[in-house]
N, C-alpha and C positions, 0 to 999 in steps of 0.2 A: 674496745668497741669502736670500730670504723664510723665517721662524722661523713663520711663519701656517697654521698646518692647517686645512686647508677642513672647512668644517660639515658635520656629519654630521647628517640629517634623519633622526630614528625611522619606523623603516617602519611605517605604519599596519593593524594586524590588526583581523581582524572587523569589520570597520565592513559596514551594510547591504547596500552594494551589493557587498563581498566575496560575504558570505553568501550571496547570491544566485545571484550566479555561478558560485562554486564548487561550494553545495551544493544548489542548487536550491530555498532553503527563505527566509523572510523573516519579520517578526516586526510584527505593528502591535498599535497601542494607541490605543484607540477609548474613548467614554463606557462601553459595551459591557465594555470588560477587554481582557485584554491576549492578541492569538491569534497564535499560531506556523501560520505556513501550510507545508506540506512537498509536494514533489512527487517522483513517482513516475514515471519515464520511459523509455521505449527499454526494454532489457533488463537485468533485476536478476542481477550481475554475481554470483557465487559468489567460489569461492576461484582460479579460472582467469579472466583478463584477457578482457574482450572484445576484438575488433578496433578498432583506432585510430579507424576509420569508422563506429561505431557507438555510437549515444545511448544511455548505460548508469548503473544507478544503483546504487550501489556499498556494499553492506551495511556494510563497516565505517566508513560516514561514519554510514550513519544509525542503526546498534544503539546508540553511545553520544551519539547528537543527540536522542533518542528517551529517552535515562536522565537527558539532562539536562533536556529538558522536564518528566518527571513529578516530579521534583527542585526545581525553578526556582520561587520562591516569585513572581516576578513573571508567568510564562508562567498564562494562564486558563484554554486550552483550544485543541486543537488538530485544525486543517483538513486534511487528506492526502488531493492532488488525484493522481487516475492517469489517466494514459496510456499501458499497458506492453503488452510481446509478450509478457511472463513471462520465464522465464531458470531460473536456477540454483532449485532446489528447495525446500533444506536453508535459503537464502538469504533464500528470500521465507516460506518458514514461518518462519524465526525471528525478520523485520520484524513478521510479520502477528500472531506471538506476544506481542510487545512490546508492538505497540499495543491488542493484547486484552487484557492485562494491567495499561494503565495506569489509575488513577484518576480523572485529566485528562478532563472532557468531550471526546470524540473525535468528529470527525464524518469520513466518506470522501466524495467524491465522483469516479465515475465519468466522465470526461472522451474519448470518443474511443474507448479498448478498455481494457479491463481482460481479458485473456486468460490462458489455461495459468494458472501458478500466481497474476499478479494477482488472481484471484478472493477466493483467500485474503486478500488483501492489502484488496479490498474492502469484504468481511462482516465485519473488523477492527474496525473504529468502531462507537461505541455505538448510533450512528444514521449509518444508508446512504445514499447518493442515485445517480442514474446518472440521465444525461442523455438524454432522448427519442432523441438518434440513435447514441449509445454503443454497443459490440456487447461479446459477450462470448464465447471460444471454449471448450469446454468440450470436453476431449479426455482420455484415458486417459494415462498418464506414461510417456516416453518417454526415452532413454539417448543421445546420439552417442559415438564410439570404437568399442574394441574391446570386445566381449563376451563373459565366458564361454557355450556354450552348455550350461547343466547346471540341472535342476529347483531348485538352487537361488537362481538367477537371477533364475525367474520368480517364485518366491517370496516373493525381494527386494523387487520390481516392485509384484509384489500388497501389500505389507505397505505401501509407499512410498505408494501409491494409497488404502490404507484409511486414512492418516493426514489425509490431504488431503480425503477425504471426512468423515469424523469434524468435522474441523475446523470446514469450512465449514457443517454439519450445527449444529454447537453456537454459531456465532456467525451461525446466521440462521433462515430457519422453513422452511426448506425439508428435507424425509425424507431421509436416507444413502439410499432404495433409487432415490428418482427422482432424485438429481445423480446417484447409480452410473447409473440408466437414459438419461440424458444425454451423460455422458462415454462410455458405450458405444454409441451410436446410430448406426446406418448411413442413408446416403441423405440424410444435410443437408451433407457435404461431400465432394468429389472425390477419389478414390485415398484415403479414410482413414476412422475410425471417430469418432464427436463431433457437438456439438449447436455450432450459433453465435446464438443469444440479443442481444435488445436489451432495450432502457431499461423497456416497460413490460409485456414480458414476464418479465425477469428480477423483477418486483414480483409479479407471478401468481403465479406459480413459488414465490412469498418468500424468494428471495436477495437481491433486495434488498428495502429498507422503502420507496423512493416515487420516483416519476422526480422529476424537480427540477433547476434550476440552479443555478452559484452563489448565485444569491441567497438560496435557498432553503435551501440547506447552512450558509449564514452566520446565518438565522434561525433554526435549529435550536440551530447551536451558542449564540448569542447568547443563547438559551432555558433551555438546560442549565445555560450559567455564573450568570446569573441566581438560576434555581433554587440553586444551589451555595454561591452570595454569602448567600442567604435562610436557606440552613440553618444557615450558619456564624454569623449573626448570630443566629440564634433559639436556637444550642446557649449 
């Protein structure tokens, strides 16, 4: 009987193509500086599980992926690409909190829809982009389950809804009364109240600041870290 215990091979964490995978996000370093690219996808998941069958992105991956970036002495500047249905609330205000908060050159770009509360999500970044055939849904807030039916419900609702308006009001150029007139709109969708917006309308509007592609998003950002590298060496 063999005294040889078979090799134990360290299981490899974090490596890029982890990161990738798991959290949807990847990290390059370029002449440029060093950019965290993040993505945003399917439905932003609250405190309640999506369905197994559904592409969801999961706030407690990126609230502290997010605290590590503004932290990260090597991270330059970071890219957050969406394609979402919206989702949980509380969830994607407090992504879109995060990244209005950080110092980190931020840039978003709109990919596909940025809807319901992705909006938020979008006017996040210092500098905006949405893609020519991007859409965006713009609808009053909305509950599933059970409800109480009592005036202080609607109250709720309405307080819920000024916060999401405010928001987006403060991190773009567009008036609290014409996204309120948007999100309350009749006649631009079927059985419901709400506006559905693209790329080079949302820039009219000034939700966002320019249609654009990747490329374009990457120029900006590229721009900003520059700028950033320039001041740090002129202090």
């Amino acid at each position: 009987m063999s005294d040889t215990k078979p090799e134990v091979i360290p299981e490899e964490r974090d490596t890029p193509q982890q990161q990738l995978v798991e959290m949807g996000s990847s990290v390059v370093k370029n002449r440029h500086g060093t950019i965290h690219c993040l993505t945003i996808i399917g439905q932003i998941e609250g405190h309640t599980m999506a369905p197994q069958n559904t592409k969801s992105t999961k706030y407690e991956h990126v609230l502290p992926l997010l605290a590590a970036i503004e932290e990260s002495e090597e991270v330059d500047g970071l890219l957050l690409l969406l394609n979402t249905m919206g989702g949980d609330i509380e969830a994607g205000l407090g992504i879109a909190e995060m990244i209005a908060g950080m110092t980190k050159p931020t840039v978003t770009l709109v990919l596909g829809g940025g809807h319901s509360i992705g909006i938020p999500l979008a006017v996040s970044g210092q500098r905006t982009f949405m893609a020519p055939s991007a859409s965006m849904t713009i609808h009053p807030v909305r509950m599933s389950g059970t409800m109480i039916a009592a005036p202080q419900t609607y109250h709720y609702f309405d307080r819920i809804q000024e916060r999401i308006i405010r928001f987006v009001a403060n991190n773009s150029h567009i008036k609290p009364e014409k996204f309120r007139e948007l999100m309350l709109k009749s006649g631009d969708m079927s059985n419901d109240v709400g506006s559905v917006i693209y790329g080079e309308e949302a820039v009219a509007l000034g939700l966002m600041d320019q249609v654009g592609t990747l490329h374009d998003a990457l120029e900006a950002l590229y721009g900003m870290i520059g700028k950033n590298k320039t001041q740090k060496e002129d202090a």
